[in-house]
TORKOL-4160 file (C-alpha; in steps of 0.2 Angstrom, whole numbers, padded with zeros to 4 digits, m for minus):
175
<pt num="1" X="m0055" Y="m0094" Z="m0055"/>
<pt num="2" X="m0055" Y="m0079" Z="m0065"/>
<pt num="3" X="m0065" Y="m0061" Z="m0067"/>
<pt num="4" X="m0068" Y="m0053" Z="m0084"/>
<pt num="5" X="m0054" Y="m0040" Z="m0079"/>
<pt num="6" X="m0044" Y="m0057" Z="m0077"/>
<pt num="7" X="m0041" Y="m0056" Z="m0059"/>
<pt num="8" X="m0035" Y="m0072" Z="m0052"/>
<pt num="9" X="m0042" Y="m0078" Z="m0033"/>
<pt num="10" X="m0024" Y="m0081" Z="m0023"/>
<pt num="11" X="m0030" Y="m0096" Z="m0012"/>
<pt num="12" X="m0036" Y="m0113" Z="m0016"/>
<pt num="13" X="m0051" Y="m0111" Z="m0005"/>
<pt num="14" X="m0063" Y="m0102" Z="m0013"/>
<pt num="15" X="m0080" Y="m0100" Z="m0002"/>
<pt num="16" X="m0074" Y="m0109" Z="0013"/>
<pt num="17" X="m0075" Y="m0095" Z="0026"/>
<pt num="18" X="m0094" Y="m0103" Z="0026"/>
<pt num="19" X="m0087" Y="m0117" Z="0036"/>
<pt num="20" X="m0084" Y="m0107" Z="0053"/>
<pt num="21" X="m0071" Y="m0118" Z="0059"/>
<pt num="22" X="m0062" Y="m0120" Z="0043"/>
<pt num="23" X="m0043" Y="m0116" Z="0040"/>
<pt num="24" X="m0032" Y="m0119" Z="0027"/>
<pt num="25" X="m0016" Y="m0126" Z="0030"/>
<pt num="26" X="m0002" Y="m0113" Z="0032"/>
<pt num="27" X="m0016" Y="m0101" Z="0035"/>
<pt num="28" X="m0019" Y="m0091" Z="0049"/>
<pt num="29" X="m0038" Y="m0090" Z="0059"/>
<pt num="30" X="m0049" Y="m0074" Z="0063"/>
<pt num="31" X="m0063" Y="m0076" Z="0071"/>
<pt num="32" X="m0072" Y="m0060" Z="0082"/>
<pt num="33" X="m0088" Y="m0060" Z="0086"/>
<pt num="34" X="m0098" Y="m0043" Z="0094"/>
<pt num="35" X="m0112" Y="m0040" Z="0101"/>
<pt num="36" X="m0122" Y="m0028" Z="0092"/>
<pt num="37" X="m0140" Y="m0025" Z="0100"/>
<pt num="38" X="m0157" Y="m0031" Z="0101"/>
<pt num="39" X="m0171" Y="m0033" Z="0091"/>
<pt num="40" X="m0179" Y="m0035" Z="0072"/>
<pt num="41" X="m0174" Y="m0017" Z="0069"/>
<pt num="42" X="m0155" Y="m0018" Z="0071"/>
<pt num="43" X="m0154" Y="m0033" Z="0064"/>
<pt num="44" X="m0162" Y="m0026" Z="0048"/>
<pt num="45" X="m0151" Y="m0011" Z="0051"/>
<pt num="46" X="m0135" Y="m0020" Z="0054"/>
<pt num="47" X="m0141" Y="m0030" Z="0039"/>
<pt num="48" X="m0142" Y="m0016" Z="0025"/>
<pt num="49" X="m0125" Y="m0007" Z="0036"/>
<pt num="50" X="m0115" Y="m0022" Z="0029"/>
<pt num="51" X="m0124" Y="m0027" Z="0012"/>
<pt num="52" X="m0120" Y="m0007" Z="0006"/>
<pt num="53" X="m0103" Y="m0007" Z="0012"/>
<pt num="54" X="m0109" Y="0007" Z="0023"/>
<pt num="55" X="m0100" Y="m0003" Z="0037"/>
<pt num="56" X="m0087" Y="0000" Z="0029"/>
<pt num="57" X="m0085" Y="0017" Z="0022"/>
<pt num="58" X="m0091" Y="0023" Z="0038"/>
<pt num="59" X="m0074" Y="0016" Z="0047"/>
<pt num="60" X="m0066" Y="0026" Z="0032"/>
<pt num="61" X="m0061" Y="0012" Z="0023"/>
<pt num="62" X="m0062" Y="0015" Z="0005"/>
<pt num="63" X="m0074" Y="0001" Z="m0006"/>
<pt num="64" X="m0071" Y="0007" Z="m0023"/>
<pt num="65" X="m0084" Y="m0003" Z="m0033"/>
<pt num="66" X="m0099" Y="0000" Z="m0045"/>
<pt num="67" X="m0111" Y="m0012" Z="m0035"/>
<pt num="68" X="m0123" Y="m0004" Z="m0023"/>
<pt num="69" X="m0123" Y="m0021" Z="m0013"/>
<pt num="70" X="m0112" Y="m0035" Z="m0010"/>
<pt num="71" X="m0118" Y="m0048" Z="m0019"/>
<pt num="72" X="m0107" Y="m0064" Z="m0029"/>
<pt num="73" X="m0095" Y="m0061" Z="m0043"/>
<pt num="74" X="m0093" Y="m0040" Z="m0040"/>
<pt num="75" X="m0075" Y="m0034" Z="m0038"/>
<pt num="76" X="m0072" Y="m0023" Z="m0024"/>
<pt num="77" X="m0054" Y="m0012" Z="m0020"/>
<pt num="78" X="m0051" Y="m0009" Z="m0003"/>
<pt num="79" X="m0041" Y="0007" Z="0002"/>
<pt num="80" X="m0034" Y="0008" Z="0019"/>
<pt num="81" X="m0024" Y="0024" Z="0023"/>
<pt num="82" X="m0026" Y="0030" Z="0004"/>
<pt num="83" X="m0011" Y="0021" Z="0002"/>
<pt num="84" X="m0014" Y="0003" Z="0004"/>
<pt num="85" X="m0025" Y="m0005" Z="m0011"/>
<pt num="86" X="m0031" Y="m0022" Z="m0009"/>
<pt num="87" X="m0043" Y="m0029" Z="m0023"/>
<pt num="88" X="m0057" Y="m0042" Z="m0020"/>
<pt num="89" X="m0072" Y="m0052" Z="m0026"/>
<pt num="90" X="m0086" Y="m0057" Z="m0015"/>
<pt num="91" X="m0087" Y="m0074" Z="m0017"/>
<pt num="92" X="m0104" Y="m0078" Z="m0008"/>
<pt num="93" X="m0119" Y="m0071" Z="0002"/>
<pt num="94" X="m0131" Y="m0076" Z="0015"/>
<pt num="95" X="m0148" Y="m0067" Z="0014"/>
<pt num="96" X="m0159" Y="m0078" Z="0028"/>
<pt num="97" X="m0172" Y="m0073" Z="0042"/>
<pt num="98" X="m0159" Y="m0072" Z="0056"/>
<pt num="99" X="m0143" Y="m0071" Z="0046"/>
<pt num="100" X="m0135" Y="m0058" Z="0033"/>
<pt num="101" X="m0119" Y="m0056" Z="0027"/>
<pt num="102" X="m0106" Y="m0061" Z="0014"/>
<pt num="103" X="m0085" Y="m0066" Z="0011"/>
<pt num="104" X="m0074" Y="m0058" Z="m0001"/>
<pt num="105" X="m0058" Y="m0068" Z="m0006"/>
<pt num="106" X="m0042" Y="m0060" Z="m0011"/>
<pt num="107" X="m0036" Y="m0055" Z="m0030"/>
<pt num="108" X="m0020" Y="m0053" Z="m0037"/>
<pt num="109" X="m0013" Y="m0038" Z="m0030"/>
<pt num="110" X="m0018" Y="m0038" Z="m0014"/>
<pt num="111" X="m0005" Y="m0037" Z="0002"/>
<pt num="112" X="m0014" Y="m0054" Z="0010"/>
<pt num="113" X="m0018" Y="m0070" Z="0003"/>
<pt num="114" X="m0035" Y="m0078" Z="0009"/>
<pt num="115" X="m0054" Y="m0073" Z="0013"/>
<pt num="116" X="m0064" Y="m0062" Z="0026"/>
<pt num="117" X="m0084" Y="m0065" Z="0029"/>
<pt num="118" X="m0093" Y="m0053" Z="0038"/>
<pt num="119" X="m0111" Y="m0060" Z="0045"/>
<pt num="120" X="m0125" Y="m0053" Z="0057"/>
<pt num="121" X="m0135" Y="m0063" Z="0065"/>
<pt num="122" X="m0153" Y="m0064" Z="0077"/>
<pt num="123" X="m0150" Y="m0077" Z="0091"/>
<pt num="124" X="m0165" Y="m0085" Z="0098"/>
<pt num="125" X="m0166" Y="m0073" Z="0112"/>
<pt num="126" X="m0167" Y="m0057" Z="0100"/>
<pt num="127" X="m0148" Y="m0054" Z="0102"/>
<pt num="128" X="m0139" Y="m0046" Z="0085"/>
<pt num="129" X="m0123" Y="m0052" Z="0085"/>
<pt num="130" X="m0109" Y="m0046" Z="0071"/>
<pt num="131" X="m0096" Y="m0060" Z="0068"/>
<pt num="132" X="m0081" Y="m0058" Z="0056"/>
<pt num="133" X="m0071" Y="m0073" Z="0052"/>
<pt num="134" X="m0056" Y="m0074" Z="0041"/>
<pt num="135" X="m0042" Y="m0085" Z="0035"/>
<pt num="136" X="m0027" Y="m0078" Z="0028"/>
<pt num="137" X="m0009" Y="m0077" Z="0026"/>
<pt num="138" X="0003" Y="m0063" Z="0020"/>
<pt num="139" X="0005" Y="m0063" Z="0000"/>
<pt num="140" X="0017" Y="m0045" Z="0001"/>
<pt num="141" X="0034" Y="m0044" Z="0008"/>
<pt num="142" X="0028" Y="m0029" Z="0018"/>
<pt num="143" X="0015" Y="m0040" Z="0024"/>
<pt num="144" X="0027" Y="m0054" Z="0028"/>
<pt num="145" X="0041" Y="m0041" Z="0037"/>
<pt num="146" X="0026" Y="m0034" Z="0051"/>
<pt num="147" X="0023" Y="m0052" Z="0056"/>
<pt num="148" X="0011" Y="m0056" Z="0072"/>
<pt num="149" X="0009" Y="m0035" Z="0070"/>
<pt num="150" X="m0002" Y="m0038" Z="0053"/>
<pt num="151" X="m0012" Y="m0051" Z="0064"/>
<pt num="152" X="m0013" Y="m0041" Z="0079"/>
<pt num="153" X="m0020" Y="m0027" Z="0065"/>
<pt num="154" X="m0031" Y="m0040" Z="0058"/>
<pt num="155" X="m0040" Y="m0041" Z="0075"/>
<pt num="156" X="m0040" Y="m0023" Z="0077"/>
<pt num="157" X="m0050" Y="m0020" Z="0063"/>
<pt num="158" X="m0064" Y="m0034" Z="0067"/>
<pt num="159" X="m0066" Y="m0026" Z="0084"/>
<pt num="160" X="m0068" Y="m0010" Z="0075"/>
<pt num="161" X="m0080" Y="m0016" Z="0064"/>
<pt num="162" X="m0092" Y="m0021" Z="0077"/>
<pt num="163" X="m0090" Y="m0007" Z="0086"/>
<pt num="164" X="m0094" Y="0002" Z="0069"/>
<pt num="165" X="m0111" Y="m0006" Z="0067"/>
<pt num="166" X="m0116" Y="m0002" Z="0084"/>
<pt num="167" X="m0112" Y="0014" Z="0084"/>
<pt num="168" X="m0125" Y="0015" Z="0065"/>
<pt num="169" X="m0137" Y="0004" Z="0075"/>
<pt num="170" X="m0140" Y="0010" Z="0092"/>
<pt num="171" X="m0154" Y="0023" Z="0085"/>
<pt num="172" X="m0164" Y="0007" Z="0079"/>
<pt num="173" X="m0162" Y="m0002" Z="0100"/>
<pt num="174" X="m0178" Y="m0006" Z="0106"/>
<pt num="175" X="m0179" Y="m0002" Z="0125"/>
């Protein structure tokens, strides 16, 4: 599949990361999930924090794109360090009562090969949980050479992300 800048997707699997236990073959499996808060306010918080990409830019990553919000079809770059560029699309969305988020897959160019979804959800008992699942493998030989140090990495940065959104919700924590 194929964007108007002719950006190719560099896995088979396009979407998948909506199955939560899916993994491709040859692929490796992330799945993090962080506790958040409590309460219809951060979850409408953690909600708009990760539709804007302000998850995201407020862990300094760079999301160089002209979309507002992620939604399917838009092209996103992500920078890490200033130095690493990664482009993506976002290849679904989830917009439900108790459930927000969306996955972006990998485009030509970028140092991995695979997809990352990133989705907040209200359990039953008024828990906001953030939980970042991913499939991937390395498409760069730079990639390839730092080996179980990318995935450890990989981790890393889920972690982060909750941590992230608690930090941008906890004014919004009912008591």
């Amino acid at each position: 599949m194929s964007g108007t800048d002719g950006s190719e997707f560099t896995y088979d699997d396009v979407g998948a990361t909506r199955e939560p236990d899916f993994c491709p073959p040859g692929f490796h499996r992330l799945h993090v999930r962080t506790r958040i808060g409590e309460g219809e306010a951060v979850f409408r918080r953690a909600a708009e924090a990760l539709g804007t990409w302000e998850l995201h830019r407020s862990m300094g990553v760079g999301m160089d794109t002209a979309a507002d919000r992620a939604a399917p079809g838009v092209d996103v770059t992500v920078r890490l360090a200033g130095v690493v560029r990664a482009p993506c699309r976002v290849v679904w969305t989830l917009d439900e009562a108790r459930r927000s988020g969306w996955a972006y897959g990998t485009l030509s160019g970028h140092p991995e090969c695979g997809e990352e979804a990133f989705v907040v959800d209200r359990t039953g008992d008024g828990t906001v949980w953030l939980t970042v699942r991913a499939f991937s493998r390395p498409a760069k030989w730079y990639t390839r050479a730092t080996g179980p140090a990318n995935r450890g990495f990989q981790h890393a940065y889920a972690h982060r992300c909750g941590k992230v959104l608690r930090r941008l919700c906890a004014p919004h924590e009912e008591t």
